[in-house]
C-alpha positions as a Markdown table, in Angstrom:
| # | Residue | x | y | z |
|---|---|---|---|---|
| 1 | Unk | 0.0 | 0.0 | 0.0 |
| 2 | Unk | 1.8 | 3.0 | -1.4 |
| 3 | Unk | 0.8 | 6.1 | 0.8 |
| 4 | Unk | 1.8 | 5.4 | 4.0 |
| 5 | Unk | 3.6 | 7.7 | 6.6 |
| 6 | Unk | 7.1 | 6.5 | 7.6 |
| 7 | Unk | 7.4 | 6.2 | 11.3 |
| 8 | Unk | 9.2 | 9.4 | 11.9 |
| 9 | Unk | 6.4 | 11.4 | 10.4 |
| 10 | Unk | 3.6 | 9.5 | 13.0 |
| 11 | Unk | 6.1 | 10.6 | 15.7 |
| 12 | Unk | 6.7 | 14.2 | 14.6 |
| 13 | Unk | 2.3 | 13.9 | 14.1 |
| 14 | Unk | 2.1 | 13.3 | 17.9 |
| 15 | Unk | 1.0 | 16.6 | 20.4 |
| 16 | Unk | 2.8 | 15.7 | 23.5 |
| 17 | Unk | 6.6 | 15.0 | 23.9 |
| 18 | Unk | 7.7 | 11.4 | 23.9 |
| 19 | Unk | 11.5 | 10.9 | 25.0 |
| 20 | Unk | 13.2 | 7.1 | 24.7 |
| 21 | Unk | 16.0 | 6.9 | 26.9 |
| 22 | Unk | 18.6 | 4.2 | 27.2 |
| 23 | Unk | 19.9 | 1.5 | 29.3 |
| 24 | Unk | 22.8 | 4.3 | 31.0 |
| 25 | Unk | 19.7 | 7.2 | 31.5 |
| 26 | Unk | 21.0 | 8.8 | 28.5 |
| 27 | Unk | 18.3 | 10.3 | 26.1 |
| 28 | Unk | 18.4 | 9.0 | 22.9 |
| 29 | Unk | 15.6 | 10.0 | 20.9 |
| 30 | Unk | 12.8 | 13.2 | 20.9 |
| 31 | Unk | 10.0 | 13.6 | 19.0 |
| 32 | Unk | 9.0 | 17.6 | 17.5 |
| 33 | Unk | 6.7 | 17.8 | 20.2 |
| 34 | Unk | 9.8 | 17.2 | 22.8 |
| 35 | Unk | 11.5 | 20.0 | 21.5 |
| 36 | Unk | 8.7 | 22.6 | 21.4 |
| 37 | Unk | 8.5 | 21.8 | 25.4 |
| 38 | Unk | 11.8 | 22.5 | 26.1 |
| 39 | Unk | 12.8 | 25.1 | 24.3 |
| 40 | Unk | 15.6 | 23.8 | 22.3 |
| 41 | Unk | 16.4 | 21.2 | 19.5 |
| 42 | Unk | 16.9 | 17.6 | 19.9 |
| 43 | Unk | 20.2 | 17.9 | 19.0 |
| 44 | Unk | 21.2 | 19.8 | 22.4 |
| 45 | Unk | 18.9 | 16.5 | 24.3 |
| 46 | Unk | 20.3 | 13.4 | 22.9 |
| 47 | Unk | 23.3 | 11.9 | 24.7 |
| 48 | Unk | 22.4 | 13.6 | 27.8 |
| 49 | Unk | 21.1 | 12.2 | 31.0 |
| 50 | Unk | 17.7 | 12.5 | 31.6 |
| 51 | Unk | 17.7 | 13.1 | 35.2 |
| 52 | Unk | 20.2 | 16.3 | 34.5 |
| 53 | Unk | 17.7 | 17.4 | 31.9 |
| 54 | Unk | 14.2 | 16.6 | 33.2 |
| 55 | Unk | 13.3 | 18.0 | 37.2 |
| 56 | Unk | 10.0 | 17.4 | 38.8 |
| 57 | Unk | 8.4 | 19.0 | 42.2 |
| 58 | Unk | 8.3 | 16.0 | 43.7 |
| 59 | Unk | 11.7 | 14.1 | 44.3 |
| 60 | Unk | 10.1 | 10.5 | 43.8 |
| 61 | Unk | 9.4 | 11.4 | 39.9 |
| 62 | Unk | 12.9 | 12.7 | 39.8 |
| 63 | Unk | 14.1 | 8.8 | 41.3 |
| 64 | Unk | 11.4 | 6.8 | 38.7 |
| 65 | Unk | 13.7 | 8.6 | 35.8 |
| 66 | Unk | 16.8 | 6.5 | 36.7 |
| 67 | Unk | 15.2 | 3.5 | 38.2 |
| 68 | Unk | 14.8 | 0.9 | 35.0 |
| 69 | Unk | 12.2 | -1.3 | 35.5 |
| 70 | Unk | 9.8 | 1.2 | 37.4 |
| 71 | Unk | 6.5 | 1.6 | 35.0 |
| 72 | Unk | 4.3 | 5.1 | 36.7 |
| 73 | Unk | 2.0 | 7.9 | 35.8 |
| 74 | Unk | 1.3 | 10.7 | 37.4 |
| 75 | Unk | -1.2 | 13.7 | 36.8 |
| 76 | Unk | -0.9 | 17.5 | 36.9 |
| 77 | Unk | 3.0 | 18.1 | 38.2 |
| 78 | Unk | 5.3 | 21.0 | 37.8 |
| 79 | Unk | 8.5 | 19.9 | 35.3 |
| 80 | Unk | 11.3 | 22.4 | 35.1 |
| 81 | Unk | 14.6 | 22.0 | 32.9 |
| 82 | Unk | 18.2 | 24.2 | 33.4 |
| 83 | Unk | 16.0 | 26.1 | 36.3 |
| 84 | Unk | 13.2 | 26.8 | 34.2 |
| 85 | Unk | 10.2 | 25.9 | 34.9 |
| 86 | Unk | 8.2 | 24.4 | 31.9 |
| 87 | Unk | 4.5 | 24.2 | 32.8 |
| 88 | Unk | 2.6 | 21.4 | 34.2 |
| 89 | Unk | 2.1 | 17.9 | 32.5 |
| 90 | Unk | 0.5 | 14.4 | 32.8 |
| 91 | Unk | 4.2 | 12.1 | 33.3 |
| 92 | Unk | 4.2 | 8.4 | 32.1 |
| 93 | Unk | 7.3 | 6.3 | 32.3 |
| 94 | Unk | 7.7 | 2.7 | 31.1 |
| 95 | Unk | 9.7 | 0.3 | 29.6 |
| 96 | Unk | 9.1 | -0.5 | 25.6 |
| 97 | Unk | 7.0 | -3.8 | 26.0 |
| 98 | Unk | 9.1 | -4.5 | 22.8 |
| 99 | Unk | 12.2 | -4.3 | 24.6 |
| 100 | Unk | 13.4 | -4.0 | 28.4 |
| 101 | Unk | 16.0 | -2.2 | 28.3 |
| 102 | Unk | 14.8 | 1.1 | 26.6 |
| 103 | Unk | 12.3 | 3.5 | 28.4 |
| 104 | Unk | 9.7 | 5.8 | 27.0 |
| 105 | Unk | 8.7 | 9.0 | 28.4 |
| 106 | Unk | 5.4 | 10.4 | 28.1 |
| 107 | Unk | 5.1 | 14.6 | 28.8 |
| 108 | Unk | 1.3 | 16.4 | 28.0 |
| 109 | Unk | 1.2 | 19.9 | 28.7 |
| 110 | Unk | -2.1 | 21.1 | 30.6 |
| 111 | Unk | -3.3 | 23.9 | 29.8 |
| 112 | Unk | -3.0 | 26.6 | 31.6 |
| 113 | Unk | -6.5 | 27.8 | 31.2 |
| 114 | Unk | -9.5 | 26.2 | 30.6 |
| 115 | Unk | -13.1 | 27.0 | 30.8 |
| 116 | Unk | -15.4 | 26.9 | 33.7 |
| 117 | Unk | -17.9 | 23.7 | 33.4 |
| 118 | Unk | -21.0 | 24.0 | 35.6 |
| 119 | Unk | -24.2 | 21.6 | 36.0 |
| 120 | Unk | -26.8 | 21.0 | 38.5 |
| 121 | Unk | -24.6 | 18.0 | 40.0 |
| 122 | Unk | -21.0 | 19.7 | 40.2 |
| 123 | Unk | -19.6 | 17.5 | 42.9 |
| 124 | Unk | -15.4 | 17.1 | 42.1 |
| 125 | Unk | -16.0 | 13.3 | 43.0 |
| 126 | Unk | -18.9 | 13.0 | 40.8 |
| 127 | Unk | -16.6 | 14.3 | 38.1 |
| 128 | Unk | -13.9 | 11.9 | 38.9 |
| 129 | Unk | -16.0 | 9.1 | 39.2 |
| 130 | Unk | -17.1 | 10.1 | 35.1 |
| 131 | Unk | -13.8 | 10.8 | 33.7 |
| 132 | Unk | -13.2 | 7.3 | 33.0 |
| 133 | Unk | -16.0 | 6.7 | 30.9 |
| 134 | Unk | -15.9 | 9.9 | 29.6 |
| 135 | Unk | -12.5 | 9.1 | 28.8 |
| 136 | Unk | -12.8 | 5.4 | 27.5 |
| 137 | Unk | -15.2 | 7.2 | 24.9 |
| 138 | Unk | -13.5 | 9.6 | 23.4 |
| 139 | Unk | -10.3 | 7.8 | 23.3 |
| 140 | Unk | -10.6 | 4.0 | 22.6 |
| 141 | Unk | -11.8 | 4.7 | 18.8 |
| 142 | Unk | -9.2 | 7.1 | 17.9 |
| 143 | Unk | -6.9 | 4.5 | 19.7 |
| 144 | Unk | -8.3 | 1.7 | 17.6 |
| 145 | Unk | -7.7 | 3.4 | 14.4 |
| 146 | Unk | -4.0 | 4.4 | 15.1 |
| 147 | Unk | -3.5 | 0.2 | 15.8 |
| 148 | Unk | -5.0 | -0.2 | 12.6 |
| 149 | Unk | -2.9 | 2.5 | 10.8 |
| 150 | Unk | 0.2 | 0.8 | 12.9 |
| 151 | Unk | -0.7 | -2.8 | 11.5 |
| 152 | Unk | -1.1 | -1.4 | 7.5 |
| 153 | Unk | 2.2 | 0.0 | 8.0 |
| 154 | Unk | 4.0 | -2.9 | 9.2 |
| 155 | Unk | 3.2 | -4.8 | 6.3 |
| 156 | Unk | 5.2 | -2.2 | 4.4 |
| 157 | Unk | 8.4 | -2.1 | 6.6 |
| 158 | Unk | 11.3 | -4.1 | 6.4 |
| 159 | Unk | 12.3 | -6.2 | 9.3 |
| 160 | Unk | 15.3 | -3.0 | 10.7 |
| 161 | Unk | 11.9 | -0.7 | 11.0 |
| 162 | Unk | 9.2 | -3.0 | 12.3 |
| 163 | Unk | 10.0 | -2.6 | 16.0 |
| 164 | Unk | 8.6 | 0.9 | 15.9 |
| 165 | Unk | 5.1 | -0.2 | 14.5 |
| 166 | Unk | 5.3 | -3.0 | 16.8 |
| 167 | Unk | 6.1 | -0.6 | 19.7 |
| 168 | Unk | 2.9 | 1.5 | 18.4 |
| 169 | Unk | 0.7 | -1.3 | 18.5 |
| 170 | Unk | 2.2 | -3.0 | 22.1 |
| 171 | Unk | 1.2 | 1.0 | 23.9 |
| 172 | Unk | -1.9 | 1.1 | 22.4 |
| 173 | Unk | -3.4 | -1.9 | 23.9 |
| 174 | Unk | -1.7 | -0.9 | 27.2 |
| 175 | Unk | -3.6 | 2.2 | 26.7 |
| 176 | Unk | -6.8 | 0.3 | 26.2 |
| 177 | Unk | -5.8 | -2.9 | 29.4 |
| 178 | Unk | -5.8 | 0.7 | 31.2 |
| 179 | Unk | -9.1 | 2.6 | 30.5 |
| 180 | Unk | -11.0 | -0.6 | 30.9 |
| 181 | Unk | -9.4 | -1.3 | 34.2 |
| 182 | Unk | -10.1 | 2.5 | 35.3 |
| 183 | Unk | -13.8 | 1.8 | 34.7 |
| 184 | Unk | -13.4 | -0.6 | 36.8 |
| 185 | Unk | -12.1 | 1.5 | 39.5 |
| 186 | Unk | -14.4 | 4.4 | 38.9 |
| 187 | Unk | -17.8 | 2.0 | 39.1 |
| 188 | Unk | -20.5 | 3.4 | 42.0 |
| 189 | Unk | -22.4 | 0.2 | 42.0 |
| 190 | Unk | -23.1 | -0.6 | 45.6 |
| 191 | Unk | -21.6 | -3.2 | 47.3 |
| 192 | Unk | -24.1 | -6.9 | 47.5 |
| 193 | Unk | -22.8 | -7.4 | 51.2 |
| 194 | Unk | -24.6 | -10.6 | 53.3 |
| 195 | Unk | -23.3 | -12.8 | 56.0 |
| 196 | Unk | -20.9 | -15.2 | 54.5 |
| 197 | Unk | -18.4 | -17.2 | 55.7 |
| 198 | Unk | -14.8 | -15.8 | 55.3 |
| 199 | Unk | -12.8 | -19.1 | 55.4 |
| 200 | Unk | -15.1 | -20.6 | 52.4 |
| 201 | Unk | -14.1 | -18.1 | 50.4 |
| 202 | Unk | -10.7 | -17.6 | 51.6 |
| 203 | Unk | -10.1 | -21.2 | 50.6 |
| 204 | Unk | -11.5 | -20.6 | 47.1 |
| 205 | Unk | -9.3 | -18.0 | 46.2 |
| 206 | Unk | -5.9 | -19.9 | 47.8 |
| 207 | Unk | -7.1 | -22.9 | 45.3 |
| 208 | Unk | -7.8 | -20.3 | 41.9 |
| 209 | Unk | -4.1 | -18.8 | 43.4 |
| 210 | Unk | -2.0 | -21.7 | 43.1 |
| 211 | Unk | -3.9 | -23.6 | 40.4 |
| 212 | Unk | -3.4 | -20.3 | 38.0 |
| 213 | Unk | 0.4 | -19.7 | 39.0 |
| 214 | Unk | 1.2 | -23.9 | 38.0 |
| 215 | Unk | 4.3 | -23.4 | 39.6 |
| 216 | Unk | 3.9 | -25.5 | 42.8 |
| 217 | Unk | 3.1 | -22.2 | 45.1 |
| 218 | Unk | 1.7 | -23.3 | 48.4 |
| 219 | Unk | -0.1 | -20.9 | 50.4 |
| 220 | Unk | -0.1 | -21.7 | 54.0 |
| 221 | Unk | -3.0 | -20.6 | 56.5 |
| 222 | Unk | -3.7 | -19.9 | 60.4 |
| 223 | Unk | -7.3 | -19.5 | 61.1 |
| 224 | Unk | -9.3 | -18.7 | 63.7 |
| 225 | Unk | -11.7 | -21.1 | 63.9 |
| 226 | Unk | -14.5 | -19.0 | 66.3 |
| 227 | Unk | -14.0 | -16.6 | 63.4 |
| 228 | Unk | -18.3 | -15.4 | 62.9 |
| 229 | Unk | -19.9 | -14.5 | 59.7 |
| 230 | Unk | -18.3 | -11.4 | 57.7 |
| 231 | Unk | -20.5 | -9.2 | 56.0 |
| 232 | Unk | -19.0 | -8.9 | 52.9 |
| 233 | Unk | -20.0 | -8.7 | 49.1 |
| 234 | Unk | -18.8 | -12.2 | 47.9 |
| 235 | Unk | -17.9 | -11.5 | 44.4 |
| 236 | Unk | -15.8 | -8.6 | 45.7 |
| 237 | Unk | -14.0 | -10.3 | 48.6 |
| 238 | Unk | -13.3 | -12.8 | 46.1 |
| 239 | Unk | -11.5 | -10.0 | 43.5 |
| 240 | Unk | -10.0 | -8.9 | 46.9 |
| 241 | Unk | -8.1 | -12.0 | 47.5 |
| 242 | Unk | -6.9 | -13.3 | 44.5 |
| 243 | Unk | -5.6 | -9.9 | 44.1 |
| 244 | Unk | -3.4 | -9.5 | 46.9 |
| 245 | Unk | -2.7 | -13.5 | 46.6 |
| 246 | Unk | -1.2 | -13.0 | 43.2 |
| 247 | Unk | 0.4 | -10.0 | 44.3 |
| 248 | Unk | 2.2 | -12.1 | 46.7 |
| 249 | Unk | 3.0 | -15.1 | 44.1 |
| 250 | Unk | 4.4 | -12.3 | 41.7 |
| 251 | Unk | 6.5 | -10.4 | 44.6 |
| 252 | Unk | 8.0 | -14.2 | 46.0 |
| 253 | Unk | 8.7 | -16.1 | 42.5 |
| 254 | Unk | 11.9 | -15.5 | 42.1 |
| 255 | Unk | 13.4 | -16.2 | 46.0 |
| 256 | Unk | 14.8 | -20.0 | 46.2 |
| 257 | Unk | 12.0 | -20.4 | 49.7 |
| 258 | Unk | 8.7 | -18.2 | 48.9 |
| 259 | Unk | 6.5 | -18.1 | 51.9 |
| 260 | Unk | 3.2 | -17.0 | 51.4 |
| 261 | Unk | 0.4 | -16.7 | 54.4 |
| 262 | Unk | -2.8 | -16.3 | 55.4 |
| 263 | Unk | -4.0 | -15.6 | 59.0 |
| 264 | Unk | -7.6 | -14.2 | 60.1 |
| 265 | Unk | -8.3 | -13.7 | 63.7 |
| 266 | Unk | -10.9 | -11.5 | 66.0 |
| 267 | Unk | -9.6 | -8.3 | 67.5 |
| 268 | Unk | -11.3 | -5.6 | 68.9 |
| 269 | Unk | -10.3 | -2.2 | 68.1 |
| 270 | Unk | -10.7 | -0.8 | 64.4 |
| 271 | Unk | -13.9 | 1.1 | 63.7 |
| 272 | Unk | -15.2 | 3.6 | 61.2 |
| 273 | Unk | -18.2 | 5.6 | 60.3 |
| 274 | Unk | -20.0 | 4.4 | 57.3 |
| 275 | Unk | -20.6 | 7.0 | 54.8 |
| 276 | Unk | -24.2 | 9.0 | 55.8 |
| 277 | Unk | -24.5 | 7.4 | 58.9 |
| 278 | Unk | -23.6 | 8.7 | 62.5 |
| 279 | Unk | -22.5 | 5.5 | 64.0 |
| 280 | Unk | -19.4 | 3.8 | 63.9 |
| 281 | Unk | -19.0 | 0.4 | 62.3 |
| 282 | Unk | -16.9 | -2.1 | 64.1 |
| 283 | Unk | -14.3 | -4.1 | 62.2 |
| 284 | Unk | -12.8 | -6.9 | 64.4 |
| 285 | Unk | -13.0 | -9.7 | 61.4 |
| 286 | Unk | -8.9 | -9.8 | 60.3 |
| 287 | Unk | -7.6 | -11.4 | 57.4 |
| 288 | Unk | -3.9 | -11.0 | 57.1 |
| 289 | Unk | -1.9 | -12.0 | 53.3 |
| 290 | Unk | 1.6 | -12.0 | 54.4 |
| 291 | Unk | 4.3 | -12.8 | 51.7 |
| 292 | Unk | 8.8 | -12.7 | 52.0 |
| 293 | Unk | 9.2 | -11.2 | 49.2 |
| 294 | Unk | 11.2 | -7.5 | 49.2 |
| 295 | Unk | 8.0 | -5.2 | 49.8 |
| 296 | Unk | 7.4 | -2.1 | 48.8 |
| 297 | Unk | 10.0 | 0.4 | 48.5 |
| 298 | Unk | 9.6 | 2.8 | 51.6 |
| 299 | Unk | 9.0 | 6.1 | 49.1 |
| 300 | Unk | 6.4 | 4.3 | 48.0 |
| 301 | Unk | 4.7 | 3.1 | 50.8 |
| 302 | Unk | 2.3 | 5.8 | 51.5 |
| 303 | Unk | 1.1 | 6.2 | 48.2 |
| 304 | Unk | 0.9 | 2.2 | 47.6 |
| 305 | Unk | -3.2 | 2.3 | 47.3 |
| 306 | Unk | -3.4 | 5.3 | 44.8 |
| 307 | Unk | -3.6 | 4.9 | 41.2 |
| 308 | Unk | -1.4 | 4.6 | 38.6 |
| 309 | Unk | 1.5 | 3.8 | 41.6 |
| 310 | Unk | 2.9 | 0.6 | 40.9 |
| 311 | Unk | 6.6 | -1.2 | 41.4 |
| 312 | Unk | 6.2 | -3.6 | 39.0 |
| 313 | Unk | 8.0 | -3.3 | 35.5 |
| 314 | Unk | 4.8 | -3.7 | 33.8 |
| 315 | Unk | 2.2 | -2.5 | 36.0 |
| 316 | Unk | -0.5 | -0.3 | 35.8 |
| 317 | Unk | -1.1 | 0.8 | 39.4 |
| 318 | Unk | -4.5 | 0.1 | 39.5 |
| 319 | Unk | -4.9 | -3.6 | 41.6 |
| 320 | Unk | -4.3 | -2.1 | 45.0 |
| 321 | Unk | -6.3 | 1.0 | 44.4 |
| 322 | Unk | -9.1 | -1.3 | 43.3 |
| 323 | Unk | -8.6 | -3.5 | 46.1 |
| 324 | Unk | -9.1 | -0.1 | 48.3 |
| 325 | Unk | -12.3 | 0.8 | 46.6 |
| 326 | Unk | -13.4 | -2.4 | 47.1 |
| 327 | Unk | -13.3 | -2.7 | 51.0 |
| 328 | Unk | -14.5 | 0.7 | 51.5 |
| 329 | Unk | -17.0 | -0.2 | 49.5 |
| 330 | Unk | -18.1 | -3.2 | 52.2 |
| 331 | Unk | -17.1 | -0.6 | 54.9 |
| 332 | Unk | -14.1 | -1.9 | 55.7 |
| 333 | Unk | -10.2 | -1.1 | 54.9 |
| 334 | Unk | -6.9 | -2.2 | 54.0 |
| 335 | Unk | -3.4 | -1.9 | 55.5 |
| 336 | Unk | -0.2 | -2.3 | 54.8 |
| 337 | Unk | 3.5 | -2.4 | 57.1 |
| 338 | Unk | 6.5 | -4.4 | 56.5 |
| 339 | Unk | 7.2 | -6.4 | 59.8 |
| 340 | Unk | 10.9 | -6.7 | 60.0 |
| 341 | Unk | 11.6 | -8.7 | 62.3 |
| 342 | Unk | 9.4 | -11.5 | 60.3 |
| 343 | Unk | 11.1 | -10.0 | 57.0 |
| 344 | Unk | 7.3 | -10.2 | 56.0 |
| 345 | Unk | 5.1 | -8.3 | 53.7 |
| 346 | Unk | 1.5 | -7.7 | 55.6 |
| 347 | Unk | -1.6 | -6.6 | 53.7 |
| 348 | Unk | -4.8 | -6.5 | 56.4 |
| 349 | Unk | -8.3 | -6.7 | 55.6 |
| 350 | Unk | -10.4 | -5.1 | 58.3 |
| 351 | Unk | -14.1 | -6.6 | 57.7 |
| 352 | Unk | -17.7 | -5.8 | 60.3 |
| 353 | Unk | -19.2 | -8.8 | 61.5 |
| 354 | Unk | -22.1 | -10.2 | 60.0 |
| 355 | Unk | -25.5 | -9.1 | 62.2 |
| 356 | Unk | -27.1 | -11.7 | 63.4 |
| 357 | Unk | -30.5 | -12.8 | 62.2 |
C-alpha cells in the first residue's frame, strides 16, 4: 500500500513530547513535540542524561527517571529543565513492551486555562468518578484506528523498521488494558454485602491462586476457627483476595523459599463511620496475606493504594487502588506495614461482623 507515513512522520504527528531513553539514562531519541516543550532542539537532548535534563516537584518522579524497570504515571505536576520551569504535564514512564531495556517518556502539557464547566450535580467526585467513561469514549476509537494505521504500516516495513510499529501497537493496547481497568475503578455500583463465611471463600481464592500460577506455590493458613460470619460482598471479597494472593506469588517467584500466608483472627479495636451514617462500624473480622518477598519500596509506601502507583515493570497501578475501593465499598479497609523482624510483607483486611438474624 503506497501512501503510508514512515514512522518518523507519526512521531513528529504526535501533540505531547515522547523521550526514549537508554539503558545508562542517556536520552536517545525526541519527538517535534519534545523539542517545542523544552525550548531547544533535539540535537542539544540526545546523549544527555535525563535526570540532568528533566526536574520534577516531587523528588520520587525525579528517582522513577533513573530506576529501569519502574512503570508510573502521574497527573498534573510542575517539570522544570536548566532552572526553568516548563508548565505542568500528565508524566508516564515505562519500559518498551518491545524491549526491556529502553524506556519511553510520556510529557502532555495542561493547559494553563481552561473553561469553567458548571451543571446541577458539580460535585469534584462526581466528576472523577465520570472521567473514566468519559475518557474510554473519546479515546478507545481514535486508539483503535492508530492500531489499525500501525498494522497497515508494518506490512510495508522491512524487518530494521518494524519494532517501531510494533512498539505502536504494544502502547496502544496498554492504553486500552488501562481505561477498561479504570472503569473498573471508577464503578459506583453498591456493594451486594450478606453474611458469609470468610474461610469458604478464603479457601477458594488460595485454590484459583495456586492452580493459575502452575508453579507448585503453596499458600499456607492460620485461622481462627470461632472466626463469625463477615458481612462482605462475595464476588468482591473474592477480587479482593486473588488480588493481593497474586500479588504475593508475583512479589515471592523469584526467591529460592517463597512463603506466602494467610491468618484471620478476631480483634477488637478498628472502627469507622460508614458513609451518611452517625454510628461507627466495628471491624474486628482480620484477614492478614503475608508474603517474604522485598515489599514495597519505603517512598512508596504511603502512596501504595493510589492509582497509577505501581513497582512492578509492567504495572499499571490500578490492583491495589481497586482493592481499596473495594473494602470501602463493604465498609471496611486495608493496611499495609512491613514487619521486620518476620522480613514479611503484611496486607490486612479489616471486615464488620455479620448481624445476626
Amino acid at each position: 500500500m503506497d501512501g503510508c507515513p514512515p514512522a518518523d512522520q507519526i512521531l513528529a504527528a504526535l501533540s505531547h513530547a515522547l523521550i526514549i531513553v537508554d539503558t545508562n539514562h542517556l536520552i536517545s531519541r525526541v519527538n517535534p513535540a519534545g523539542e517545542a516543550l523544552f525550548g531547544t532542539s533535539a540535537k542539544h537532548l540526545v546523549g544527555r542524561r535525563v535526570d540532568q535534563v528533566l526536574h520534577f516537584s516531587d523528588a520520587r518522579l525525579d528517582a522513577a527517571l533513573t530506576e529501569p524497570e519502574i512503570s508510573l504515571t502521574a497527573r498534573g505536576v510542575m517539570i522544570s529543565s536548566d532552572d526553568r520551569r516548563l508548565g505542568i504535564v500528565d508524566f508516564d514512564i515505562h519500559p518498551l513492551s518491545s524491549d526491556s531495556d529502553w524506556r519511553l517518556i510520556s510529557l502532555s502539557p495542561m493547559p494553563q486555562d481552561g473553561p469553567i464547566l458548571e451543571s446541577e450535580n458539580s460535585d469534584p467526585s462526581n466528576l472523577a468518578i465520570r472521567a473514566p467513561d468519559i475518557l474510554s469514549h473519546e479515546i478507545k476509537n481514535p486508539l483503535a484506528a492508530i492500531r489499525g494505521a500501525a498494522q497497515l504500516l508494518d506490512r510495508q516495513l522491512d524487518e530494521s523498521q518494524k519494532p517501531l510499529t510494533q512498539m505502536i501497537t504494544a502502547e496502544v493496547e496498554r492504553v486500552v488494558n488501562l481505561l477498561n481497568r479504570m472503569q473498573t475503578l471508577s464503578s459506583n455500583q453498591p456493594a451486594q454485602t450478606r453474611a458469609v463465611n470468610i474461610h469458604s471463600l478464603i479457601d477458594r481464592a488460595r485454590r484459583s491462586t495456586e492452580a493459575a500460577t502452575g508453579q507448585g506455590v503453596k499458600i499456607r493458613d492460620k485461622f481462627d476457627p470461632s472466626l463469625p460470619d463477615a458481612l462482605v460482598d462475595p464476588d468482591a471479597m473474592m477480587q479482593v483476595l486473588t488480588n493481593l494472593l497474586a500479588n504475593a506469588v508475583d512479589a515471592t517467584k523469584h526467591l529460592p523459599a517463597p512463603e506466602i500466608r494467610i491468618i484471620t483472627r478476631y480483634s477488637f479495636g478498628a472502627s469507622l463511620s460508614a458513609q451518611g451514617e452517625n454510628s461507627a462500624v466495628r471491624l474486628p473480622i482480620q484477614i492478614m496475606v503475608c508474603d517474604n518477598g522485598p515489599g514495597v519500596p519505603p517512598e512508596l509506601e504511603r502512596e501504595i493504594f493510589s492509582p497509577f502507583v505501581s513497582t512492578k515493570k509492567e504495572g499499571q497501578g490500578l490492583g491495589l487502588a481497586l482493592v481499596k475501593k473495594l473494602m470501602r465499598d463493604m465498609n471496611g479497609r486495608i493496611r499495609y506495614d512491613r514487619q521486620n523482624h518476620y522480613e514479611m510483607s503484611r496486607f490486612t483486611l479489616f471486615l464488620p461482623v455479620a448481624p445476626k438474624i
